[in-house]
Each structure stands twice: as structure tokens, then as C-alpha cells.
Biopython code that builds the backbone (N, CA, C, O; Angstrom):
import numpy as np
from Bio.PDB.StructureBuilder import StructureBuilder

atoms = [
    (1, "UNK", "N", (30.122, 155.723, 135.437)),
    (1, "UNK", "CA", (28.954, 155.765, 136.287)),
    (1, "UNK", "C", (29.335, 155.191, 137.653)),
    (1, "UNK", "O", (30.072, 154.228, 137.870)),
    (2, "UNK", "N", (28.765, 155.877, 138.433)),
    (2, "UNK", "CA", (29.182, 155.668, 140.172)),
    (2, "UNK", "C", (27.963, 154.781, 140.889)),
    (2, "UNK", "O", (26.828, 155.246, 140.991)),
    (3, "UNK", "N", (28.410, 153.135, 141.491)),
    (3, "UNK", "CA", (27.346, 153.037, 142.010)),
    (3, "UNK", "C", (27.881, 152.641, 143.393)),
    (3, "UNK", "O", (29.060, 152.492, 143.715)),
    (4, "UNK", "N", (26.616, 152.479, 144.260)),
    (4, "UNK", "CA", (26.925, 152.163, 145.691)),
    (4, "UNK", "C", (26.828, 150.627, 146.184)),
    (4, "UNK", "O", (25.949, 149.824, 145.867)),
    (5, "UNK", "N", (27.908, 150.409, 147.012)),
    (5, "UNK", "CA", (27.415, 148.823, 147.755)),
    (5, "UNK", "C", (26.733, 149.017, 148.465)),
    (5, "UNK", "O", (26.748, 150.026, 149.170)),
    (6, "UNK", "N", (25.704, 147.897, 148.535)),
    (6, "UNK", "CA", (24.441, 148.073, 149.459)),
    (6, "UNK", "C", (25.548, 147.159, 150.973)),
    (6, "UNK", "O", (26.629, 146.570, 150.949)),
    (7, "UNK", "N", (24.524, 147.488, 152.137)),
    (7, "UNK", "CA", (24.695, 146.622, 153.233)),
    (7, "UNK", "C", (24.864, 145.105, 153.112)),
    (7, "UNK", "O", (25.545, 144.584, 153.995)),
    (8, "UNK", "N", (24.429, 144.429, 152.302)),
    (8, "UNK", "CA", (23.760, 143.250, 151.094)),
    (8, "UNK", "C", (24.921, 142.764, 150.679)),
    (8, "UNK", "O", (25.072, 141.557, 150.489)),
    (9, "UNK", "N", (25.921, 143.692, 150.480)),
    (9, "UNK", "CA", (26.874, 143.558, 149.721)),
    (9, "UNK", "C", (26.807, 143.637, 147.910)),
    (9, "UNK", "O", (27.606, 143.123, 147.127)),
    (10, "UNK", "N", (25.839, 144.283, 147.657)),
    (10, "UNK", "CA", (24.991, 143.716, 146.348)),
    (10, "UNK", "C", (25.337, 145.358, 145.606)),
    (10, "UNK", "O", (25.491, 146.358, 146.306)),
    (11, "UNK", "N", (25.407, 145.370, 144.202)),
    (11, "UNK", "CA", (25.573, 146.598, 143.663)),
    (11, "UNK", "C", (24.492, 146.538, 142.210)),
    (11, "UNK", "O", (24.377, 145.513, 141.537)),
    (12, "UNK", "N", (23.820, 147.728, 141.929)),
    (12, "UNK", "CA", (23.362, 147.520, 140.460)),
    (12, "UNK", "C", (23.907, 147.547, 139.596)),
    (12, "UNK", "O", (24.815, 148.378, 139.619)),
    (13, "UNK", "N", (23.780, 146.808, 138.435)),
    (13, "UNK", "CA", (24.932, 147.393, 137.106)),
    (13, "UNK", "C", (23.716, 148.289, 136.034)),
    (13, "UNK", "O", (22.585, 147.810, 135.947)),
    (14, "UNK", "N", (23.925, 149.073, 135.568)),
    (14, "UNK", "CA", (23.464, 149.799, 134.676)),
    (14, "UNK", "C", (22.811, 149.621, 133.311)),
    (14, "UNK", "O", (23.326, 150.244, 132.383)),
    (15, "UNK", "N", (21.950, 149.003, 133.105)),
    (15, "UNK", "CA", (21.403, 148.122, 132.143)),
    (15, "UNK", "C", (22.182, 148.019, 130.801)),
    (15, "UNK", "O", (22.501, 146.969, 130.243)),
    (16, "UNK", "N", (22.431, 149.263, 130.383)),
    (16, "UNK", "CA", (23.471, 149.725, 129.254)),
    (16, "UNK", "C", (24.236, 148.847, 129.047)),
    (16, "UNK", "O", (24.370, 148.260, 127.973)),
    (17, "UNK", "N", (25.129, 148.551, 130.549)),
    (17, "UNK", "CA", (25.955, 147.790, 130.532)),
    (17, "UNK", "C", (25.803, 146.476, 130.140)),
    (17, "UNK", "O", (26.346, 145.936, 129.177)),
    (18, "UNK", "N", (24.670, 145.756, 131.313)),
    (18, "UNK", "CA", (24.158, 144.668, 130.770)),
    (18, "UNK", "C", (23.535, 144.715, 129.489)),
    (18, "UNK", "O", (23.002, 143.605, 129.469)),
    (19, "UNK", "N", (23.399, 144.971, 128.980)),
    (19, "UNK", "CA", (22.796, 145.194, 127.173)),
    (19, "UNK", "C", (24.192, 144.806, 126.563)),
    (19, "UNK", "O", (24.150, 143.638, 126.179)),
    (20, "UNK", "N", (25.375, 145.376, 126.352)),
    (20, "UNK", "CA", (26.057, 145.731, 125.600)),
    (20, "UNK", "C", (27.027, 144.329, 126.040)),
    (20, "UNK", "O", (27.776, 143.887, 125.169)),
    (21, "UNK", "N", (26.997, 143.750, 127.202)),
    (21, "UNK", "CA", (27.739, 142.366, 127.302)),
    (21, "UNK", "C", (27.079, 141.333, 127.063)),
    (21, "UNK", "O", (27.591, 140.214, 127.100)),
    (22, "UNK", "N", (25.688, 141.575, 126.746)),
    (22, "UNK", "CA", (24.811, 140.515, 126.707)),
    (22, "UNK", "C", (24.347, 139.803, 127.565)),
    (22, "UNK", "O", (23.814, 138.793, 127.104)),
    (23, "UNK", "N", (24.314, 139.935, 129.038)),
    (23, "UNK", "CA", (23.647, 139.430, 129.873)),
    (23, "UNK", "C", (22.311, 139.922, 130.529)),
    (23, "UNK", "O", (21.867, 141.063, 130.652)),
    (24, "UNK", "N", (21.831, 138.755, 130.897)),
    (24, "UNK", "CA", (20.014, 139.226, 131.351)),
    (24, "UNK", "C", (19.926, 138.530, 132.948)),
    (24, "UNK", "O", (20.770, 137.830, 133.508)),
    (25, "UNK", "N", (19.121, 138.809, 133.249)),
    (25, "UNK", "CA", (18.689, 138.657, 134.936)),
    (25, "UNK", "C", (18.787, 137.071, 135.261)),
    (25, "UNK", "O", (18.244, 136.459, 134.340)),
    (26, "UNK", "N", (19.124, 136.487, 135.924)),
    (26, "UNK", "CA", (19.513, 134.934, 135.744)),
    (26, "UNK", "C", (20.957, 134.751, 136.099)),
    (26, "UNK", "O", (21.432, 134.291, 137.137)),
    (27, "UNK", "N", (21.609, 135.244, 134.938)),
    (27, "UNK", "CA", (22.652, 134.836, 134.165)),
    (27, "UNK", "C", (24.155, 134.643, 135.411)),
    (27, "UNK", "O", (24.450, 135.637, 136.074)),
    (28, "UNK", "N", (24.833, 133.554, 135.568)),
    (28, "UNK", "CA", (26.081, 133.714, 135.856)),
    (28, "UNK", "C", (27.188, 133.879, 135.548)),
    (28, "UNK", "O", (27.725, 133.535, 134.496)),
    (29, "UNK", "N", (27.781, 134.592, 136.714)),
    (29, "UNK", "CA", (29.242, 135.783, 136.654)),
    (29, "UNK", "C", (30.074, 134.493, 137.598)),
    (29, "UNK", "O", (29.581, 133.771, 138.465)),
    (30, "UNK", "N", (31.518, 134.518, 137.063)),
    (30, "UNK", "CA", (32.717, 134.554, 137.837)),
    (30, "UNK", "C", (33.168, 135.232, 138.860)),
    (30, "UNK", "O", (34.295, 134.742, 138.920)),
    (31, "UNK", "N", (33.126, 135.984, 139.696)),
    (31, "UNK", "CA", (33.886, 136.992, 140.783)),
    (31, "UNK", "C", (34.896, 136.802, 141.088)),
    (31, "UNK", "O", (35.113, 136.123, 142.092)),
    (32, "UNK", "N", (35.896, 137.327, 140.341)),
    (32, "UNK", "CA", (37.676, 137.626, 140.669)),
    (32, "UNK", "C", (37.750, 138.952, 140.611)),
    (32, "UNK", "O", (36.889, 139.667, 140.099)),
    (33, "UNK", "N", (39.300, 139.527, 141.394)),
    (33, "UNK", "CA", (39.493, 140.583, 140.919)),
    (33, "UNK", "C", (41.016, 140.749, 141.232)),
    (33, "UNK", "O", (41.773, 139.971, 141.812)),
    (34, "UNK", "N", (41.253, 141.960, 140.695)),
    (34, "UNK", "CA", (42.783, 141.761, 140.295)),
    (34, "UNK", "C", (43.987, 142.738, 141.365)),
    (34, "UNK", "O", (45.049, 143.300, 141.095)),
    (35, "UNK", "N", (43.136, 142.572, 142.735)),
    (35, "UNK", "CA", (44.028, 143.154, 143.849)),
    (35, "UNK", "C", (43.500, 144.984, 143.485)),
    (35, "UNK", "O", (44.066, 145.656, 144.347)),
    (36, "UNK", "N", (42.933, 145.620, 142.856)),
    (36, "UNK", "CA", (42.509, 146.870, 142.540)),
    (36, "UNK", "C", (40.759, 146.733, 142.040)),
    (36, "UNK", "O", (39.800, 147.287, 142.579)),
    (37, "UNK", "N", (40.758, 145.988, 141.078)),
    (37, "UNK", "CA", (39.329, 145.884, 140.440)),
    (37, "UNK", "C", (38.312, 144.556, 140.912)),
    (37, "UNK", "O", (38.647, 143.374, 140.825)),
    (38, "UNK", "N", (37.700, 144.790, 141.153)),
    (38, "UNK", "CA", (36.640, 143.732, 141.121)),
    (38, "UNK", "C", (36.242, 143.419, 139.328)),
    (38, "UNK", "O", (36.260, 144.310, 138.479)),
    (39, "UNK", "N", (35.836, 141.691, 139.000)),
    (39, "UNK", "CA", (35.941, 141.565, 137.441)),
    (39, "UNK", "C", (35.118, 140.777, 137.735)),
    (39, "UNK", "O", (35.330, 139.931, 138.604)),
    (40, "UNK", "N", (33.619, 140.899, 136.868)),
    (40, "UNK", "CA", (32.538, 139.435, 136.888)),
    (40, "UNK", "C", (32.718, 139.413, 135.430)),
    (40, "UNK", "O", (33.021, 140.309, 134.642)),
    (41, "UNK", "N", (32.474, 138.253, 135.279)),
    (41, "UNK", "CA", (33.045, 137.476, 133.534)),
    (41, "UNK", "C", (31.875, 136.402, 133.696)),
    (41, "UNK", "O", (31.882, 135.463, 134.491)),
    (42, "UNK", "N", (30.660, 136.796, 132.595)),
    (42, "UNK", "CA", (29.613, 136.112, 132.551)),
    (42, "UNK", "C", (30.521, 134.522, 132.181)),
    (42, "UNK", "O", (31.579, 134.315, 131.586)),
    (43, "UNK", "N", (29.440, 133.523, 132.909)),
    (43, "UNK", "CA", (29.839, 132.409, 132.518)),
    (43, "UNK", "C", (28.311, 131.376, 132.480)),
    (43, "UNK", "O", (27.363, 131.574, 133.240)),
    (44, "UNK", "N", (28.350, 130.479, 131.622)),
    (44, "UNK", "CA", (27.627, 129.351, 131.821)),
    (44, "UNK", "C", (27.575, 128.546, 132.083)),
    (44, "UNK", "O", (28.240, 127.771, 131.395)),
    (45, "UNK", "N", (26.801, 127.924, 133.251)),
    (45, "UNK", "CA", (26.543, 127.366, 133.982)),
    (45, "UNK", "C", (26.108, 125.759, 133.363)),
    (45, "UNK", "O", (24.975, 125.913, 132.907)),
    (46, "UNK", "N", (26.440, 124.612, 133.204)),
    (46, "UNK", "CA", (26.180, 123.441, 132.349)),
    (46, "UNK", "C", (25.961, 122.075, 133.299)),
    (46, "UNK", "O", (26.890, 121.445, 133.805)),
    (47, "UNK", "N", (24.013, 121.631, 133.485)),
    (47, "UNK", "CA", (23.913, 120.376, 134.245)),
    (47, "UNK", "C", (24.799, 119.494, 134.203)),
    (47, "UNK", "O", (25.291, 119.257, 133.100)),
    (48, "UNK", "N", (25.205, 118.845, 135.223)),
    (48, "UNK", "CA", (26.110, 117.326, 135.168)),
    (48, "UNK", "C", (25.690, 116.551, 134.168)),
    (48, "UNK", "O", (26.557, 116.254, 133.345)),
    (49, "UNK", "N", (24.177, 115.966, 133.925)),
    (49, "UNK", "CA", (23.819, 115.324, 132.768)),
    (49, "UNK", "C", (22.670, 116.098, 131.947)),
    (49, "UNK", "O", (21.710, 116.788, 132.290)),
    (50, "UNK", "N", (23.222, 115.655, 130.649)),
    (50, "UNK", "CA", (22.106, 116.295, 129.495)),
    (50, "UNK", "C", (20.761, 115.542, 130.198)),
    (50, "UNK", "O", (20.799, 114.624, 131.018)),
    (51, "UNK", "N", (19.694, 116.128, 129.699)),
    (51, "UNK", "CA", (18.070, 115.824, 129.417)),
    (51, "UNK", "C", (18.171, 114.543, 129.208)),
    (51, "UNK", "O", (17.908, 113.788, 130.144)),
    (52, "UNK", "N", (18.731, 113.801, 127.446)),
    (52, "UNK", "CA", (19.043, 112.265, 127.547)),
    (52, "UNK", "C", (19.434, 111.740, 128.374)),
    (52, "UNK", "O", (18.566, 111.059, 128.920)),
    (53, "UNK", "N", (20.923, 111.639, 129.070)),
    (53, "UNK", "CA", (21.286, 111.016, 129.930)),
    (53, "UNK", "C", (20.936, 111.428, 131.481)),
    (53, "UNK", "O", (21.843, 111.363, 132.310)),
    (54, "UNK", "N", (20.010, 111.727, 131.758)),
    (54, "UNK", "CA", (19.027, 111.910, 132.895)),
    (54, "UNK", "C", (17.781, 110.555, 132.678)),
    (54, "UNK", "O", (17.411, 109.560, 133.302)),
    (55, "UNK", "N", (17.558, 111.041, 131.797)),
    (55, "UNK", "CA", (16.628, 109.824, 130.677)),
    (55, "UNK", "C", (16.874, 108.472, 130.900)),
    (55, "UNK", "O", (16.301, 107.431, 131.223)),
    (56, "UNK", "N", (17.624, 108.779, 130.691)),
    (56, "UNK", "CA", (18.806, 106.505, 130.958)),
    (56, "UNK", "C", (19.090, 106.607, 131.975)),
    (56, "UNK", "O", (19.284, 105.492, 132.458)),
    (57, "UNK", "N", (19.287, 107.596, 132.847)),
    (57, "UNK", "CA", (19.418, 107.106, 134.126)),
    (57, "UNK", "C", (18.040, 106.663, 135.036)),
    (57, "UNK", "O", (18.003, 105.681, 135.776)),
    (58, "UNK", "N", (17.207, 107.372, 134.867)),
    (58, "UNK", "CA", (16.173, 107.264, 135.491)),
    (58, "UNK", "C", (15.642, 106.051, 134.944)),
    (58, "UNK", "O", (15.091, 105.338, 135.783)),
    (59, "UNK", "N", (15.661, 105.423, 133.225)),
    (59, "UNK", "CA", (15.854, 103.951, 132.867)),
    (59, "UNK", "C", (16.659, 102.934, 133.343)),
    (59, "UNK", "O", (16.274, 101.768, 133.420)),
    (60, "UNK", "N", (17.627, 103.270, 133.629)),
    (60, "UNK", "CA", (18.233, 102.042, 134.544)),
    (60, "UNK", "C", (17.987, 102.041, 135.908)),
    (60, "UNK", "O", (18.116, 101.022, 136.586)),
    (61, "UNK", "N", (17.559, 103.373, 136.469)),
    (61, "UNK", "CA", (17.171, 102.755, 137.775)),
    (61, "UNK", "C", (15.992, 101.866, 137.880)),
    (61, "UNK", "O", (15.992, 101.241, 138.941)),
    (62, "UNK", "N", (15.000, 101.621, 137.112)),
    (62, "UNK", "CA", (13.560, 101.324, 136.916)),
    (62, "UNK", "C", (14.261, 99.848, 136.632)),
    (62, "UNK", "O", (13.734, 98.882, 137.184)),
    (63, "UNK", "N", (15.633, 99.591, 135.646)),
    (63, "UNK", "CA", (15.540, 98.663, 135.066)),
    (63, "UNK", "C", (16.223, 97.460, 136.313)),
    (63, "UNK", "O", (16.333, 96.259, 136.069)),
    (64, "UNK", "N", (16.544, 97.982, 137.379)),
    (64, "UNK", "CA", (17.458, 97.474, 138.194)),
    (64, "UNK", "C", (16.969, 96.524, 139.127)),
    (64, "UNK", "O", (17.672, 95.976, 139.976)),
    (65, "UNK", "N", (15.658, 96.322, 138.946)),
    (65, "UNK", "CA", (14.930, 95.894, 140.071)),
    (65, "UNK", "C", (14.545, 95.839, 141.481)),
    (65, "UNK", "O", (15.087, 96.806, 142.016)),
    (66, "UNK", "N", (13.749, 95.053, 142.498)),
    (66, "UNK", "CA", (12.683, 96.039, 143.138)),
    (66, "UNK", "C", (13.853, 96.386, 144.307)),
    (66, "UNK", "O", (15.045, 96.092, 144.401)),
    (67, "UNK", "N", (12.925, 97.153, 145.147)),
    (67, "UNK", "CA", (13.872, 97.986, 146.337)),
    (67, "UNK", "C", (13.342, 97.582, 147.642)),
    (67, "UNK", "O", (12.119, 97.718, 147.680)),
    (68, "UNK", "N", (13.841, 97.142, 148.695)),
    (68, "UNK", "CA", (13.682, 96.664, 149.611)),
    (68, "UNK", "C", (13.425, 97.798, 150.784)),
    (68, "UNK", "O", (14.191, 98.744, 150.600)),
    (69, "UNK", "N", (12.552, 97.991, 151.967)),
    (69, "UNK", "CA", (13.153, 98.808, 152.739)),
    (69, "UNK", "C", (13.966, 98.392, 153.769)),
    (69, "UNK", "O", (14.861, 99.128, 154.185)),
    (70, "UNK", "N", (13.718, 97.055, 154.335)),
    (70, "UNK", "CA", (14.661, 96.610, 155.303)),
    (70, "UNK", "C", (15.109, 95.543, 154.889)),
    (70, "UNK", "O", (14.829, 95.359, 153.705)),
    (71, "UNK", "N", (15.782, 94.625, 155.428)),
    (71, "UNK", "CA", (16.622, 93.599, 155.406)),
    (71, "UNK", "C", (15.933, 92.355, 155.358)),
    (71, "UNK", "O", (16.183, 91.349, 154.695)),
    (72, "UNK", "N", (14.844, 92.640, 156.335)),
    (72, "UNK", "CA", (13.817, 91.499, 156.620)),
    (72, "UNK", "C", (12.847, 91.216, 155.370)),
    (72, "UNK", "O", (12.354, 90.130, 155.067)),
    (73, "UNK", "N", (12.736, 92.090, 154.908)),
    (73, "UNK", "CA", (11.559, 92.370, 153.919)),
    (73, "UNK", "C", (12.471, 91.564, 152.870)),
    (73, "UNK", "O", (12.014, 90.472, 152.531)),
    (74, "UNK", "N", (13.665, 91.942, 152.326)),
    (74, "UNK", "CA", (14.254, 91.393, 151.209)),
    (74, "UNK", "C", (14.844, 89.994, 151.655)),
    (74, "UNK", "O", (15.257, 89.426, 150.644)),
    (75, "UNK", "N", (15.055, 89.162, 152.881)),
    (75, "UNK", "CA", (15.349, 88.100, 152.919)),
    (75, "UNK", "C", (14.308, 86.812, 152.796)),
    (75, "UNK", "O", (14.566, 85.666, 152.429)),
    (76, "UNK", "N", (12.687, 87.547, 153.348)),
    (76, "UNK", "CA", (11.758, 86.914, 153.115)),
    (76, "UNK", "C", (11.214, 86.484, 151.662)),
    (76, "UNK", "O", (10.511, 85.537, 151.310)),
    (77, "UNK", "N", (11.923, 87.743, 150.818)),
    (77, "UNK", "CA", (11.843, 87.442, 149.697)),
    (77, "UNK", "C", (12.477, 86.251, 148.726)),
    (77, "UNK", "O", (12.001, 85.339, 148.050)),
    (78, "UNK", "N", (13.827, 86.757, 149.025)),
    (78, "UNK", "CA", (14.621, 85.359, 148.740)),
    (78, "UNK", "C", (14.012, 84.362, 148.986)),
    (78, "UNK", "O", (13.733, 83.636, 148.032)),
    (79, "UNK", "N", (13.620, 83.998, 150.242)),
    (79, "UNK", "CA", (13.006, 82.261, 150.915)),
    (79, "UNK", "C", (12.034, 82.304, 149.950)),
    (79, "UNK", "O", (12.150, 81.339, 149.196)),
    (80, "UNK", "N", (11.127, 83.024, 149.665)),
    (80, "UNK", "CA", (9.795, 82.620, 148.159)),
    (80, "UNK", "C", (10.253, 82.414, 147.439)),
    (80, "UNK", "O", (9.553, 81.979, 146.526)),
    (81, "UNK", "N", (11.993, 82.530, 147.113)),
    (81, "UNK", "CA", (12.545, 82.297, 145.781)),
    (81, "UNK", "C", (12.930, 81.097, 145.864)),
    (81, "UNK", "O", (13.152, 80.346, 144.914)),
    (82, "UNK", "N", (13.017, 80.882, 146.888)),
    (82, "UNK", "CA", (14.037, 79.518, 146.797)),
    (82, "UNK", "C", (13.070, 78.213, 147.229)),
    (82, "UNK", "O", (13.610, 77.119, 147.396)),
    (83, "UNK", "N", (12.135, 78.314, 147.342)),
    (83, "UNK", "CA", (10.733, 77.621, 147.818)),
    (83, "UNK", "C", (10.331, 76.382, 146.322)),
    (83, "UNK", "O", (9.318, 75.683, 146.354)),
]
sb = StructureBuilder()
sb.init_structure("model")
sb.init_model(0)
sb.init_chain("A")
sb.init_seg("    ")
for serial, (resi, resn, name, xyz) in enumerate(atoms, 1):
    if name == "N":
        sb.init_residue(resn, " ", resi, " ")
    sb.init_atom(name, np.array(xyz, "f"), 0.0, 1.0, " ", f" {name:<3s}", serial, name[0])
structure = sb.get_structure()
């Protein structure tokens, strides 16, 4: 089957196709090719951190205590501490 590059640079693939490799609308491709062919090789894509460890992170930031915006603000603080 013959298709065209758009201006886009963008081409359709033929659903068939996508059916039969198993990919659906979303999904990411690799783009290499081998000096003659262009080759996309579905791949998956995997967050830096799982769901849990997003979880604990966002727990230790909470657990870290408070946040200052300036300098002044957090030194005044100290002096109530040390009072």
C-alpha cells in the first residue's frame, strides 16, 4: 500500500497494519531507519516514578518542614526560636 507524506511531515498507516502490530492511537514509536527504510518499533514509554513512589515523595516533602519565602521571613523565625 502506497501512502503520501504530508507537508506535516506526517504519513497515515493503514489500520490493518496497526491492528496486526498491536498498536492504537497514543501509542509510542522509535524512528530509525536503515539508510533505505524508514523503521518505527512501537515502544513504551515508562514514568520516572511509579504512582507509590510519587506517593512518598510528595510524603516527604510535607514531612520536611515549613517553607520560607524569603530570608527575612525564616530568620525572624529562628529569633522566636531562640527567645
Amino acid at each position: 500500500m502506497i501512502r503520501r507524506l504530508t507537508e506535516r511531515s506526517s504519513i497515515s498507516i493503514p489500520k490493518e497494519n496497526l491492528e496486526r502490530v498491536g498498536v492504537q492511537p497514543g501509542d509510542y514509536f522509535e524512528v530509525s531507519d536503515d539508510g533505505r527504510r524508514i523503521i518505527l518499533t512501537p515502544k513504551v514509554v515508562d514514568d520516572k516514578f511509579s504512582e507509590k513512589e510519587w506517593e512518598e515523595l510528595a510524603s516527604l516533602a510535607k514531612k520536611a518542614g515549613k517553607k520560607y519565602k524569603t530570608a527575612a521571613s525564616a530568620k525572624k523565625h529562628l529569633e522566636r526560636l531562640s527567645e
